[in-house]
KEKE-3310 file (N, C-alpha, C; in steps of 0.2 Angstrom, whole numbers, plus 5000, padded with zeros to 4 digits):
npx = (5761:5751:5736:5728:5714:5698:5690:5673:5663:5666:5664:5659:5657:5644:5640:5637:5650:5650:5664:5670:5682:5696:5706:5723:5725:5735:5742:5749:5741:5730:5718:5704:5694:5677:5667:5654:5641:5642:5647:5657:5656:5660:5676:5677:5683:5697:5701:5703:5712:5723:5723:5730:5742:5748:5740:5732:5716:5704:5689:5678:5660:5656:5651:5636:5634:5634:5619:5618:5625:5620:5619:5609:5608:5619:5630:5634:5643:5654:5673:5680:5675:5673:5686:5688:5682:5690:5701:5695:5695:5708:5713:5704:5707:5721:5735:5742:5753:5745:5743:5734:5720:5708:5694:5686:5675:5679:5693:5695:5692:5703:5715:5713:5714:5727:5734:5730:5734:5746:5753:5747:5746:5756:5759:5750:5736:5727:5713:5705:5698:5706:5719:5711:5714:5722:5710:5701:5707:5709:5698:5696:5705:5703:5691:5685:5674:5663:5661:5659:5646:5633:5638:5634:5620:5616:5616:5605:5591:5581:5575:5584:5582:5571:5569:5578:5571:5558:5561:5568:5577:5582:5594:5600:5602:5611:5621:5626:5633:5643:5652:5648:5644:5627:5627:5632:5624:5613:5619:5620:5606:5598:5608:5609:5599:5586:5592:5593:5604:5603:5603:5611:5623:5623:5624:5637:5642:5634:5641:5652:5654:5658:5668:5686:5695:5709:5711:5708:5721:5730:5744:5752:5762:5766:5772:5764:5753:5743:5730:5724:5710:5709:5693:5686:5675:5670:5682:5695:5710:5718:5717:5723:5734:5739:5738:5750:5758:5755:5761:5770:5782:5787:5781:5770:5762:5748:5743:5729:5723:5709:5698:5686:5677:5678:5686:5692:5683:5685:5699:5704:5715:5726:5727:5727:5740:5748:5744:5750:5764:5765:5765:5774:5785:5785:5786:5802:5818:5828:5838)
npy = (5512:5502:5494:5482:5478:5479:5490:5498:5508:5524:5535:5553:5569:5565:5558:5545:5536:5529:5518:5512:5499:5494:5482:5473:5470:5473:5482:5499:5513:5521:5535:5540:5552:5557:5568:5578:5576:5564:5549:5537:5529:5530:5529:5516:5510:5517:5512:5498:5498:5502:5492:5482:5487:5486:5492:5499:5504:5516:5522:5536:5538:5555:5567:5572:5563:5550:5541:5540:5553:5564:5580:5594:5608:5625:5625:5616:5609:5617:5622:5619:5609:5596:5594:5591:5577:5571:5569:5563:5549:5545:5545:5535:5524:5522:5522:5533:5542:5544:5542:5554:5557:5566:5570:5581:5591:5585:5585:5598:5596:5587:5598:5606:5599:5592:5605:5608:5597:5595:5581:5570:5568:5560:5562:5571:5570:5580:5580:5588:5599:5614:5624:5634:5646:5648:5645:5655:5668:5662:5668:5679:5680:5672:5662:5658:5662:5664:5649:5646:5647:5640:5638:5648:5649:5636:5642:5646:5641:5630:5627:5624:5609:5607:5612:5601:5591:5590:5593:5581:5579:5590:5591:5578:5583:5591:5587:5576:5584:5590:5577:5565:5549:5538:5527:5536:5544:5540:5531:5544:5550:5539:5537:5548:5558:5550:5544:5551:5561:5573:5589:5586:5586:5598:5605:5607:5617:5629:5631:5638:5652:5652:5651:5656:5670:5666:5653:5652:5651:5646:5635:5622:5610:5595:5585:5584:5581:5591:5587:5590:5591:5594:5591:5598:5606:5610:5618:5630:5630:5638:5641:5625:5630:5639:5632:5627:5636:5635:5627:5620:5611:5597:5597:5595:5596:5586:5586:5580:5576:5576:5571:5572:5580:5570:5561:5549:5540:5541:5539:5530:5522:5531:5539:5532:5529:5541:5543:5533:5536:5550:5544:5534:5543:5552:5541:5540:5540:5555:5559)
npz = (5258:5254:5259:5272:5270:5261:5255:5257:5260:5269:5280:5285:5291:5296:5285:5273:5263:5248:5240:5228:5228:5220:5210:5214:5232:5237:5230:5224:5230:5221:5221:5213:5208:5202:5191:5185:5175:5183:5189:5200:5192:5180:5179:5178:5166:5165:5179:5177:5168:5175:5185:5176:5179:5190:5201:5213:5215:5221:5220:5226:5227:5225:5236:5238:5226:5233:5239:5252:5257:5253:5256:5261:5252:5247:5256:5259:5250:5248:5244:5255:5262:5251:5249:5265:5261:5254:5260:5272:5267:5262:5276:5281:5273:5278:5272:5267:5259:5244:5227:5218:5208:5196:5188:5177:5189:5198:5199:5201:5216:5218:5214:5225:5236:5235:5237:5248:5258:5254:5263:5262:5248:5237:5221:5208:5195:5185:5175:5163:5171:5175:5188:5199:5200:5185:5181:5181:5177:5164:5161:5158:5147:5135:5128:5137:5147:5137:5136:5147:5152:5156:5171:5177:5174:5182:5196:5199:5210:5212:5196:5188:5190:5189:5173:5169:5173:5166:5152:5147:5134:5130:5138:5136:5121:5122:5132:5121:5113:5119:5115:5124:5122:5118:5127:5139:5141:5143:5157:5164:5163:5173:5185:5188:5186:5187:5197:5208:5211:5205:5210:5220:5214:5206:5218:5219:5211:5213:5225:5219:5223:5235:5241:5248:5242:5245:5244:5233:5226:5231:5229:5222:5229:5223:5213:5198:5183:5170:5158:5146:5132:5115:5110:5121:5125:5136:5142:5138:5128:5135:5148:5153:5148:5159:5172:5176:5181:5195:5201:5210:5207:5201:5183:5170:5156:5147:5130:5124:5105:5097:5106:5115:5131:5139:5145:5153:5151:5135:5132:5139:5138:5133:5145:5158:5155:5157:5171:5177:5173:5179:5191:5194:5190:5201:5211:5210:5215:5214:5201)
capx = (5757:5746:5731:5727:5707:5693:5684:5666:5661:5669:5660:5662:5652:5639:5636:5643:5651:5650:5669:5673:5690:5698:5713:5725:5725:5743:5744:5751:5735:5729:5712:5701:5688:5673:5664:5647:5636:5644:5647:5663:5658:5666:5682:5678:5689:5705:5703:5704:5719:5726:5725:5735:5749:5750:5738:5723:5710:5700:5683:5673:5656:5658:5647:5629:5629:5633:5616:5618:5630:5618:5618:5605:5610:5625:5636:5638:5647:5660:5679:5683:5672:5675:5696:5690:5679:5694:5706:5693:5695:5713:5713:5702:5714:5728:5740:5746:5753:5742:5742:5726:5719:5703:5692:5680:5674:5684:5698:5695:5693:5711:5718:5712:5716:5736:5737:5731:5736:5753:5757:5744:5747:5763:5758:5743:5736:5720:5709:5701:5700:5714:5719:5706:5717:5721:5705:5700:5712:5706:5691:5697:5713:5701:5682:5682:5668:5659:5663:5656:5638:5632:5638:5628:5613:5615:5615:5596:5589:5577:5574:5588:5583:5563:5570:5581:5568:5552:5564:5575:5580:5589:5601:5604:5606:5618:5628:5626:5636:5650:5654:5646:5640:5622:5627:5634:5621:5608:5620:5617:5598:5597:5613:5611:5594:5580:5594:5591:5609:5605:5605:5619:5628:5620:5627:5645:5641:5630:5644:5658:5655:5655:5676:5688:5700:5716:5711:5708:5726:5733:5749:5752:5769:5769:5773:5756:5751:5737:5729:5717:5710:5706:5689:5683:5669:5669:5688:5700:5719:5721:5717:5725:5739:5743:5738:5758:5761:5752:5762:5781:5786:5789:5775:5769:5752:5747:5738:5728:5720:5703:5696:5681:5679:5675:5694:5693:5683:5684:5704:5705:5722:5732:5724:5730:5748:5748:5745:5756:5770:5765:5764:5781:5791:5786:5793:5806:5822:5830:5845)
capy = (5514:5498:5493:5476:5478:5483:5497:5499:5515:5530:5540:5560:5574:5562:5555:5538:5537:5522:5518:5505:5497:5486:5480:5471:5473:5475:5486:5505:5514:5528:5541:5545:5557:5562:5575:5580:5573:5557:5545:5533:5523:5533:5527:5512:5508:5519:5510:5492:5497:5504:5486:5479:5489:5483:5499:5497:5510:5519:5528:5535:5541:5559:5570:5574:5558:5545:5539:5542:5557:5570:5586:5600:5619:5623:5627:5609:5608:5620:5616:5615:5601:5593:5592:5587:5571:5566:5567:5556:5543:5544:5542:5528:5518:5522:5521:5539:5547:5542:5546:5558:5559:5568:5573:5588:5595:5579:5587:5604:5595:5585:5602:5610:5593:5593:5613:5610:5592:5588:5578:5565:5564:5559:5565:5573:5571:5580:5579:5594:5605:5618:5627:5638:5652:5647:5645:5662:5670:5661:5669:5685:5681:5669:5664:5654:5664:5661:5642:5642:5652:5635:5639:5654:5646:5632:5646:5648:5637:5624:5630:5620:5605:5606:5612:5596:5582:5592:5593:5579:5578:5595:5588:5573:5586:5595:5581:5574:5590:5588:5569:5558:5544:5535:5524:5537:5548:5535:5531:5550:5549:5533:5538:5556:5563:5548:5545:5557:5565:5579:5592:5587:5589:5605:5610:5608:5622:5634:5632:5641:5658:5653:5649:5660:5670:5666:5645:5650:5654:5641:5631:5614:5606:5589:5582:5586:5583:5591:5581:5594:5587:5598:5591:5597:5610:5616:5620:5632:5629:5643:5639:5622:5633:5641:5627:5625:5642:5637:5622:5623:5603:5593:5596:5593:5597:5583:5590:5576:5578:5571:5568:5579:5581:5565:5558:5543:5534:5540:5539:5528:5517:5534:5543:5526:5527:5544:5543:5528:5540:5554:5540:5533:5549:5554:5538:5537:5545:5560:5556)
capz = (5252:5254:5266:5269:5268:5255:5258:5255:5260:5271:5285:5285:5294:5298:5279:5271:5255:5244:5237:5223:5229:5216:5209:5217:5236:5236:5224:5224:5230:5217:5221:5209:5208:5196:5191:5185:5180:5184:5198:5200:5187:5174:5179:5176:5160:5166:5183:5174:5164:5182:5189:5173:5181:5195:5205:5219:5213:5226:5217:5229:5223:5229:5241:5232:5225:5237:5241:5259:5257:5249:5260:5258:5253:5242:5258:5262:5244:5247:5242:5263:5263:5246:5253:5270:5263:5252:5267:5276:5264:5264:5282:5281:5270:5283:5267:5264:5254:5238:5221:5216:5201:5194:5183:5179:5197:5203:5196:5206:5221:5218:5215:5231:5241:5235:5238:5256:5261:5251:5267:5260:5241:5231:5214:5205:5190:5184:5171:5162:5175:5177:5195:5199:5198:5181:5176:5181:5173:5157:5160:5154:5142:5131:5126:5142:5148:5136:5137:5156:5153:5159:5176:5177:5174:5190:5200:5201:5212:5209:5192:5182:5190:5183:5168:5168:5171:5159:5148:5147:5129:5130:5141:5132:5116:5125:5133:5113:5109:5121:5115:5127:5119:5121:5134:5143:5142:5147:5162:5165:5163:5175:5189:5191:5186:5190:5205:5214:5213:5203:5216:5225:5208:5205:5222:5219:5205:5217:5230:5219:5226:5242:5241:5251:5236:5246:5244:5225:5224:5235:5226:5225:5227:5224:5206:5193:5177:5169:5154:5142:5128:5110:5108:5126:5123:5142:5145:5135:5129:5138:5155:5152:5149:5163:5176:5176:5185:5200:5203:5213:5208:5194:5182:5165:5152:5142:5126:5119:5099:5097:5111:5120:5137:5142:5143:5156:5145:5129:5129:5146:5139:5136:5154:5162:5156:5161:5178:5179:5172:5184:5200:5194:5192:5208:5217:5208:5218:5211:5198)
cpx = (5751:5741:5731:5718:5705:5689:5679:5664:5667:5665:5664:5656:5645:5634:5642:5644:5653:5657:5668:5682:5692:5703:5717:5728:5732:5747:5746:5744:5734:5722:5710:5693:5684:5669:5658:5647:5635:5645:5655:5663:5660:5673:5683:5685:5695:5705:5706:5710:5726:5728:5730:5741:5752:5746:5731:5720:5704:5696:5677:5665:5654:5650:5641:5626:5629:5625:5614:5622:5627:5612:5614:5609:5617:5631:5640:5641:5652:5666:5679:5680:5674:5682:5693:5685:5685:5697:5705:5696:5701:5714:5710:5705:5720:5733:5741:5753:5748:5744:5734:5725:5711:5701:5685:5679:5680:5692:5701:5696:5700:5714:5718:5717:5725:5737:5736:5733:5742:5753:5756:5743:5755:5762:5750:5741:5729:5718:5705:5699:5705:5714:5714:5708:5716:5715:5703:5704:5711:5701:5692:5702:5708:5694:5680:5676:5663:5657:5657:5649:5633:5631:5636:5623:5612:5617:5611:5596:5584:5577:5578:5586:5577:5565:5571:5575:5560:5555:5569:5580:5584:5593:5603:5608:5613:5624:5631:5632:5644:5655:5651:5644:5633:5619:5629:5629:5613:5609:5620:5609:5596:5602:5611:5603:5586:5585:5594:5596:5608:5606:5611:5624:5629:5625:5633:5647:5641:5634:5651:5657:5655:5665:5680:5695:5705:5716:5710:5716:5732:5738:5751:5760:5772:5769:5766:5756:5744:5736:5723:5717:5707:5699:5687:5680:5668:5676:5693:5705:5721:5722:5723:5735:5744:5739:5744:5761:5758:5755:5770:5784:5787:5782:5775:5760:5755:5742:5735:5723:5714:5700:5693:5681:5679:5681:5693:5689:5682:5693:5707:5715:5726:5731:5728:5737:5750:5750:5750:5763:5770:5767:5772:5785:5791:5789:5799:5814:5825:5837:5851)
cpy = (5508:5499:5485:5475:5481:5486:5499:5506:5517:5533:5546:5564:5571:5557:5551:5539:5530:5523:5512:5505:5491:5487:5477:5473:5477:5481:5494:5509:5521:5529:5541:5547:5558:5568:5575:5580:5565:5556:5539:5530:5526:5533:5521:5506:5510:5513:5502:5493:5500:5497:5482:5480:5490:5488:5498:5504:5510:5525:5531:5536:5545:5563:5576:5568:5552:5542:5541:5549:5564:5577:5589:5606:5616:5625:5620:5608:5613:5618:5615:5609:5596:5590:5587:5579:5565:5563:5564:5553:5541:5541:5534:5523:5517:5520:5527:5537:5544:5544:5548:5560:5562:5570:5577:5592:5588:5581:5594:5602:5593:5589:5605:5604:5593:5599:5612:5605:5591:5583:5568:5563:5565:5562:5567:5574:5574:5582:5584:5601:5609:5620:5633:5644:5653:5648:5653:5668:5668:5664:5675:5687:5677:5669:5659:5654:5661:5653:5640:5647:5647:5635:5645:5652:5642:5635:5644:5640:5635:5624:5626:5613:5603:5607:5605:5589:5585:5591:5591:5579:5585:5594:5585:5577:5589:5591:5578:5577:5590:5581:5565:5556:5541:5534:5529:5540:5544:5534:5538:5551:5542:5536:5545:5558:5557:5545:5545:5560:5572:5587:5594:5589:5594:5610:5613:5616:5630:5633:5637:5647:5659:5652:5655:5662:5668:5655:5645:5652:5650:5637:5625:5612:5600:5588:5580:5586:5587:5589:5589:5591:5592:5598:5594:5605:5615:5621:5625:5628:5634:5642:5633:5625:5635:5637:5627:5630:5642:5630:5623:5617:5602:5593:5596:5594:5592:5585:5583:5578:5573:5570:5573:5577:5576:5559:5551:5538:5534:5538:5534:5524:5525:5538:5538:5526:5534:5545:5537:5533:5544:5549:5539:5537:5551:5551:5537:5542:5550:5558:5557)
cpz = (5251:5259:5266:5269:5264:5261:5256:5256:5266:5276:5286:5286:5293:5291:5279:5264:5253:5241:5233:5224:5224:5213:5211:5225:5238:5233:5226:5222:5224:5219:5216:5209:5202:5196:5188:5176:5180:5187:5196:5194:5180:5173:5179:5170:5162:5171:5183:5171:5171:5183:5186:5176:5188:5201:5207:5217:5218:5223:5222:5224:5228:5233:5236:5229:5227:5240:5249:5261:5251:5254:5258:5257:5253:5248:5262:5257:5243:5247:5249:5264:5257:5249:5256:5268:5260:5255:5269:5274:5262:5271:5283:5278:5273:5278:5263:5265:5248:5234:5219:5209:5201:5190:5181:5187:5203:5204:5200:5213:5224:5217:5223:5236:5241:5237:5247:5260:5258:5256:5265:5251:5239:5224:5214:5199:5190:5177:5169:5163:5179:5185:5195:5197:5190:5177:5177:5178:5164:5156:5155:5149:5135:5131:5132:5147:5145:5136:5143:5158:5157:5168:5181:5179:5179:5193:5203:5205:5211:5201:5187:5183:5188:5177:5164:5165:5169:5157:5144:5140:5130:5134:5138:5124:5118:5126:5127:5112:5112:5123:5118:5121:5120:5127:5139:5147:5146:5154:5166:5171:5173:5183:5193:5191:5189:5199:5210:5215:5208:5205:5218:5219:5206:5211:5222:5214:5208:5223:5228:5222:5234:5246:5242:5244:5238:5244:5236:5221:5225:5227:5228:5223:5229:5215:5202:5188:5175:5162:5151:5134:5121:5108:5114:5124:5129:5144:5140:5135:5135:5145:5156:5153:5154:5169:5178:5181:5192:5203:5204:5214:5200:5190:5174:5162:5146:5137:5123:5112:5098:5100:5114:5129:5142:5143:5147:5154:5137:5127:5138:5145:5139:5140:5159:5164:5157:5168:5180:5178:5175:5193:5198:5195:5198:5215:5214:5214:5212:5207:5202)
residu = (UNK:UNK:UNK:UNK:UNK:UNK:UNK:UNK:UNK:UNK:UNK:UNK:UNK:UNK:UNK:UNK:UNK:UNK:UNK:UNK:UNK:UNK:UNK:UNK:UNK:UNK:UNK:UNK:UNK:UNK:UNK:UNK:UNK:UNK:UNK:UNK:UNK:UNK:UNK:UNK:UNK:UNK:UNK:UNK:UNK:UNK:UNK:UNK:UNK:UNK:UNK:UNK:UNK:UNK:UNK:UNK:UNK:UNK:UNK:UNK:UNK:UNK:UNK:UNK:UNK:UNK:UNK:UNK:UNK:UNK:UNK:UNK:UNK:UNK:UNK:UNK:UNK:UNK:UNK:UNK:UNK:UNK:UNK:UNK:UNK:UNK:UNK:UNK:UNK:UNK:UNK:UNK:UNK:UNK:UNK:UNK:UNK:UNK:UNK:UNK:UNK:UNK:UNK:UNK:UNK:UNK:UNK:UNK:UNK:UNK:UNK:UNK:UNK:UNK:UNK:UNK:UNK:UNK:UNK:UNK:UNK:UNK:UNK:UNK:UNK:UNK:UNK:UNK:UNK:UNK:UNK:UNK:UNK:UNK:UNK:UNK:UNK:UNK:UNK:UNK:UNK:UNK:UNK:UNK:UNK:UNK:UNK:UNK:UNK:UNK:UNK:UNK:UNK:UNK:UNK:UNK:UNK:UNK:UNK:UNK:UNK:UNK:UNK:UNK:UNK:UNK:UNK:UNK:UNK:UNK:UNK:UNK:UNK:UNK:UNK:UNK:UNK:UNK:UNK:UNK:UNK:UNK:UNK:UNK:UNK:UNK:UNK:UNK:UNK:UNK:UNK:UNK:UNK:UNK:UNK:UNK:UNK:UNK:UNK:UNK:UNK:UNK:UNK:UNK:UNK:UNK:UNK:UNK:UNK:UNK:UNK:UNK:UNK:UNK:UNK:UNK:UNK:UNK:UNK:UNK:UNK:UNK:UNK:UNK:UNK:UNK:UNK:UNK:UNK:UNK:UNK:UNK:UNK:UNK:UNK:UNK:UNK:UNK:UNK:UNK:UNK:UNK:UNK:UNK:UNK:UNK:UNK:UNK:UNK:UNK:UNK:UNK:UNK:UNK:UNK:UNK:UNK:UNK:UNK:UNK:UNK:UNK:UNK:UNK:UNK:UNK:UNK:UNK:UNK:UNK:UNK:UNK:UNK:UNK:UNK:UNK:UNK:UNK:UNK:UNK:UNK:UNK:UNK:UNK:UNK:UNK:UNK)
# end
């Protein structure tokens, strides 16, 4: 479960990905993924409170917005690629099994990742977003439809992304609206849209219809929490709910009160002791 080097970036289908490795090298390695429209450094705060407890933190900054790792056309962001860059990035560590975690689209991809690789994660926790099944199934038991009109409209191509940078303040109002804070949104502004990843973020969006139904079904059996939070603006209970029935191990939904969608830093110490509680039960041996 350890390595003994830091790891900078990753090489995968001919692009590189920037990683932030920190914690202590020795440490019981933990994955985390983000999601849109953010870059590793949203895990900043959990992955600090991770190192308190004794856990090496491995964030890449994932495929669209890695700098050198922003493919064209939405068929380079479908989930078979999203899996196979994590898996690199496993491989490059040469210290499987992992613990994975995610959140929002990061979150999607460490579902997919545990349902087709168990062999390389020991637990999974994710963040927000539910098993796709699940979530599809919320589309038509709740208002989760309406919830995800958004994902509609990053369809179109080009089209949201001149929207976006005329008209930055409707972003910001909107992001406003599902909690970010300022700073975040600033880190937003600055990371994603004058960065140049807004595209590649866009594509992970413009890439769901391109996903085989039997991989949107796929089951995952290694030990899973999912983490849904009352204030989050994109995600139903309801999904959240039935996340649980696509999973064949030890699993658990943490509901937290207060908190919008924004979990790993708006609620970073109890997301941290989470995943330590999820990574522990799963080494632990059986009573």
């Amino acid at each position: 479960m350890t390595a003994s080097r830091r790891v900078g970036t990753f090489d995968h289908d001919g692009l590189v990905f920037d990683v932030r490795d920190t914690g202590p090298l020795d440490g019981t390695i933990v994955v985390l993924l983000h999601g849109f429209p953010q870059t590793s450094a949203s895990w900043a705060e959990t992955a600090a409170l991770l190192h308190q407890r004794g856990y090496r933190t491995i964030v890449p900054d994932q495929r669209g917005y890695s700098p050198r790792a922003r493919p064209r056309g939405r068929f380079a962001y479908r989930s078979s690629r999203l899996v196979a860059d994590t898996v690199a990035l496993i491989d490059t560590l040469g210290a499987g099994p992992v613990h994975l975690a995610g959140h929002d689209w990061g979150a999607n991809a460490a579902w997919s990742t545990a349902a087709r690789r168990p062999d390389l994660i020991r637990s999974l926790t994710t963040v927000s977003v539910p098993h796709s099944a699940a979530f599809l199934r919320a589309m038509i038991s709740s208002d989760q439809l309406i919830r995800s009109y958004y994902m509609f409209l990053f369809q179109l191509p080009w089209l949201p992304e001149l929207a976006i940078r005329r008209r930055p303040r409707v972003l910001e109002r909107t992001l406003a609206g599902t909690g970010m804070t300022p700073a975040q949104i600033d880190r937003v502004r600055q990371d994603i849209v004058l960065g140049g990843a807004l595209t590649g973020g866009l594509n992970w969006y413009r890439a769901m219809l391109l996903q085989h139904p039997a991989a949107l079904r796929a089951r995952v059996t290694v030990p899973t929490t999912h983490v849904w939070s009352d204030g989050d603006t994109a995600l139903s209970r309801r999904s959240a709910e039935l996340a649980g029935q696509y999973v064949d191990a030890a699993y658990r939904l943490e509901i937290l009160t207060g908190v919008s969608h924004w979990v790993p830093e708006e609620a970073a110490t109890t997301l941290a002791a989470i995943i330590d509680r999820t990574a522990t039960d799963a080494s632990s041996p059986p009573a």
